[in-house]
N, C-alpha and C positions, 0 to 999 in steps of 0.2 A: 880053225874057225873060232871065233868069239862066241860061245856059248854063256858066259854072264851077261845080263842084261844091263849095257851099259848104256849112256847117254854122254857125249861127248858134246859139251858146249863151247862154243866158239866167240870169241871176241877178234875185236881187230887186228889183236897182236899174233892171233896165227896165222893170217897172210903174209905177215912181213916176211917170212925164208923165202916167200914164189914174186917178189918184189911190188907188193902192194902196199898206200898209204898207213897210214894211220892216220887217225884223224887229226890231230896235228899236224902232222904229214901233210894232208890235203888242204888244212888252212894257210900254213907257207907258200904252197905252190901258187894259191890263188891271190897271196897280197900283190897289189901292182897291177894285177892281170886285167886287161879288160874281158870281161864274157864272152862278150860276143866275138872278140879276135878268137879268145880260146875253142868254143862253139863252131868257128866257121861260118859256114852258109847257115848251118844252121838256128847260126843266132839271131839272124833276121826276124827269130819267132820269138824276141823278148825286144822292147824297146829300151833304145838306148837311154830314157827316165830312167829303166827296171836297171839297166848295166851301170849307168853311176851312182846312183845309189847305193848299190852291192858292193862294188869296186871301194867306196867310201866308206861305209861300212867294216868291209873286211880290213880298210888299212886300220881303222881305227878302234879293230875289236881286240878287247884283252882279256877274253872267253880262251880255253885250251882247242874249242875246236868250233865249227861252221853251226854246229848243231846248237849246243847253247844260246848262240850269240842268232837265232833265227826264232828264238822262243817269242821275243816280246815283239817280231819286226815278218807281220803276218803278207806285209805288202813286199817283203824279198824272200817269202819261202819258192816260188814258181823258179825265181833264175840260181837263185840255191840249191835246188834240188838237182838243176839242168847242171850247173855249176860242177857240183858232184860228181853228177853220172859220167859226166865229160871225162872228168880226170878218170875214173874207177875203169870206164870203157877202157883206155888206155893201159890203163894196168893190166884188165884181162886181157889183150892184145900183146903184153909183153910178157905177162906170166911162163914162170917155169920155175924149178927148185935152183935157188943158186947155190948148193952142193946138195952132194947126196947124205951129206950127215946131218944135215938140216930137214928133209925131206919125209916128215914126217906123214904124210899122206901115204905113201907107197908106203910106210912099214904099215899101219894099218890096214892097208890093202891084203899087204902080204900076208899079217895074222887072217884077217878074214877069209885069203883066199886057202889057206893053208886047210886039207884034207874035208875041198870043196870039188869032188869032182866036177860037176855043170854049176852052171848059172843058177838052177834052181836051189841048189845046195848052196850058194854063198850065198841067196837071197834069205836064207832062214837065220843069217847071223843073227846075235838079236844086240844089234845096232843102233844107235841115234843120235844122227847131227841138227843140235838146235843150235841156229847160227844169227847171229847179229849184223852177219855181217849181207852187204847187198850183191856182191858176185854172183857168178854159176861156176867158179874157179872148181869146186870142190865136186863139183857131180860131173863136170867135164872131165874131170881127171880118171872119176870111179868109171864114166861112161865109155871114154878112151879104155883103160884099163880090162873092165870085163869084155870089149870087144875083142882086145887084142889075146884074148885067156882063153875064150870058150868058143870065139867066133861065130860071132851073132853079128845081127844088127845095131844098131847104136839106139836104136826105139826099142828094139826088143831087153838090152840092158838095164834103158832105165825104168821101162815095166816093171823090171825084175826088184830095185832098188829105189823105187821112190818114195815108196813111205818111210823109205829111212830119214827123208832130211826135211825140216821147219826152218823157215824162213820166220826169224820173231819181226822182220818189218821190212818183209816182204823183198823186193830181188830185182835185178834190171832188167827183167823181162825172162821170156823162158826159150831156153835155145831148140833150135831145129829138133833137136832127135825129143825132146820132150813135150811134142804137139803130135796130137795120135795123128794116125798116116789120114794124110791129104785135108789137116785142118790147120787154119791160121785164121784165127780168129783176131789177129791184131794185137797179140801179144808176141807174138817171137822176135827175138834179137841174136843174131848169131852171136859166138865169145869176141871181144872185142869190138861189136859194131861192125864186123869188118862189111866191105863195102862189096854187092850185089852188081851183075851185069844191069845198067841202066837202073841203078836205084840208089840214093843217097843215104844208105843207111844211117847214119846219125843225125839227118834230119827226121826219120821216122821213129828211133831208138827215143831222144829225149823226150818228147810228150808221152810215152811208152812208160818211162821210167818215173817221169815226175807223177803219173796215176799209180804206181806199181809200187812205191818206195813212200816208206813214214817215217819220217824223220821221229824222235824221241817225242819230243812234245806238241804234234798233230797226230799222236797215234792214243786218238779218244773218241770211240770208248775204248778198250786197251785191246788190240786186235786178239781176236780168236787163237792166235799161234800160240799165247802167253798160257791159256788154259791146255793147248796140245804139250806142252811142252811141262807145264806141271802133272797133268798124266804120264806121262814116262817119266818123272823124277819120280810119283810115288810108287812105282812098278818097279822100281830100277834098282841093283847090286849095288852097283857103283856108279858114279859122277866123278867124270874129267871137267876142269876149268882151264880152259887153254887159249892163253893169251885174253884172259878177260879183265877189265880192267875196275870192275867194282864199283863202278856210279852207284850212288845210292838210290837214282831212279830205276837205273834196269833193278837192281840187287832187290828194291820193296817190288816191282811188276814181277821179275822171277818168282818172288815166294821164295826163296831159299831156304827161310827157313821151318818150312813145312818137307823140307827132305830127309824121308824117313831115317831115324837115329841109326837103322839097320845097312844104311846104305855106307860106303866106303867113298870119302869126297875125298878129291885132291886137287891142288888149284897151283898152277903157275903163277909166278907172283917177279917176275924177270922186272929188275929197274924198282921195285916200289921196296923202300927202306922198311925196317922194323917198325918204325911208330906209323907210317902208313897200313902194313899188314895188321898191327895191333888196331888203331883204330876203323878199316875198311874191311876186310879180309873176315877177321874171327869171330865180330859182328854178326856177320851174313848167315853163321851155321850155330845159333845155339844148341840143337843136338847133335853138335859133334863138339866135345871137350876140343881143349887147346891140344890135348895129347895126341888126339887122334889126330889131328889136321897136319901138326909135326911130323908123326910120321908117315900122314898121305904126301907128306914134300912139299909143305908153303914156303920154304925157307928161301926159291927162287931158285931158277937155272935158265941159262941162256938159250938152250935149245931143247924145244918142246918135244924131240923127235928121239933126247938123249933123256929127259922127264920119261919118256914111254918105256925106252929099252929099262930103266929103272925099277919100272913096277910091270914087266911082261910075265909075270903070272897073274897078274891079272887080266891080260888078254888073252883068255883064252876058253 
């Protein structure tokens, strides 16, 4: 079990091993594309004003991702946001680890599940994912996971573990086993959107998600996750940064640098050169000397999963 009170924070780049965007990523897929082709039937819920526009736009944005380039352009957040969902659903529909050395979900599972006899007992790890990102990839896995350990139900699991995870802007809706028994309230979306006897789910998923999901800058006043999520940094042993990318938007909403000088941070830093770590990175942690950060491991490594085996005394 993880007995240090840790907080594991998620950016986009720890999806990439389970074969998800980045947001870059998702701004490629969409140059060219029309919406509504991509959407389907269900793009008959944006007009094709809302789809060339967007389509014109995205050719002609030189923003790194969908989200900047929707800041000043209030009249294409609606098929942006659908835009998005579209592609991410697909992601979660194809998900899965593509090796097992990359896989770093199941090693954490495994520290956690390690000398947890029942459910209740892994539920006391003292655990937390504050994630950025919009999936259910990650509670789908823990959900699958404790079923398949303790044999439970997949409702009674994530009873067990849901205050472990924050959504800082919020998620594409909330899957099956995470709606108490016999309610649907109009939020559920199974993983993937997948498709219902006699229902089109991704016609029902995108309106779902464009209410459910905030983009960087429509998310004012600063959603309530950003204050859950600085209470457990200042409670917290240690801080993982994993795959996160250091906008100086999220980095001043985090508060980073209110994480207690007592805590142990370590940040993945995969692709970003030295003078971007120097100027983004050590920034973020005034109470953490350059020394300490050093040897929490900024120095970058390709796989987040081979970052963990590195510092596994500290899971535990």
């Amino acid at each position: 079990m993880i007995n240090k009170r840790t907080v594991f924070l998620l950016g986009a780049g720890a999806n990439v091993p389970y074969g998800f965007s980045t947001g870059g990523e998702l701004l490629h897929k969409l140059r060219g594309v029309d919406p509504q082709e991509l959407m389907g039937n269900a793009g008959r819920q944006i007009t094709e004003a809302e789809a060339a526009a967007f389509r014109a736009a995205v050719l002609d944005n030189m923003l790194p991702s969908i989200d900047p380039m929707l800041e000043h352009r209030a009249d294409l957040v609606r098929v942006g946001k659908r835009a998005m969902a579209t592609l991410l659903y697909k992601d979660e529909a194809n998900a899965g680890p593509r090796s097992f050395d990359e896989d770093w979900m199941a090693f954490i599972f495994e520290r956690m599940a390690n000398d947890a006899p029942s459910m209740s007992a892994f539920a006391q790890n003292a655990v937390s994912f504050v994630t950025f990102n919009y999936d259910r990839y990650l509670e789908h896995r823990f959900i699958r996971g404790l079923v398949a350990r303790y044999r439970v139900t997949g409702r009674e699991a994530w009873d067990a573990v849901k205050q472990m995870f924050v959504h800082l802007y919020g998620s594409l809706g909330r899957l099956p086993d995470q709606a108490p028994q016999g309610l649907n309230d109009g939020t559920i979306v199974p993983l993937g959107a997948a498709e219902s006897p006699g229902v089109y789910t991704l016609g029902v998923a995108l309106p779902i998600a464009e209410n459910a999901i905030r983009i960087v800058h429509d998310a004012a006043p600063l959603p309530p996750e950003f204050d859950e999520a600085m209470r457990r940094f200042q409670t917290a042993e240690q801080v993982l940064f994993l795959g996160f990318g250091f906008g100086r938007q999220n980095v001043e909403r985090l508060r980073t640098g209110q994480i207690p000088a007592s805590a142990l941070v370590a940040c993945t830093t995969f692709n970003m050169t030295p003078a971007e770590v120097t100027d983004m990175v050590i920034p973020a942690f005034p109470n953490h000397p350059l020394s300490d950060l050093r040897r929490a491991g900024t120095t970058g490594v390709s796989s987040i999963r081979l970052f963990l085996r590195e510092r596994i005394s500290w899971l535990r």
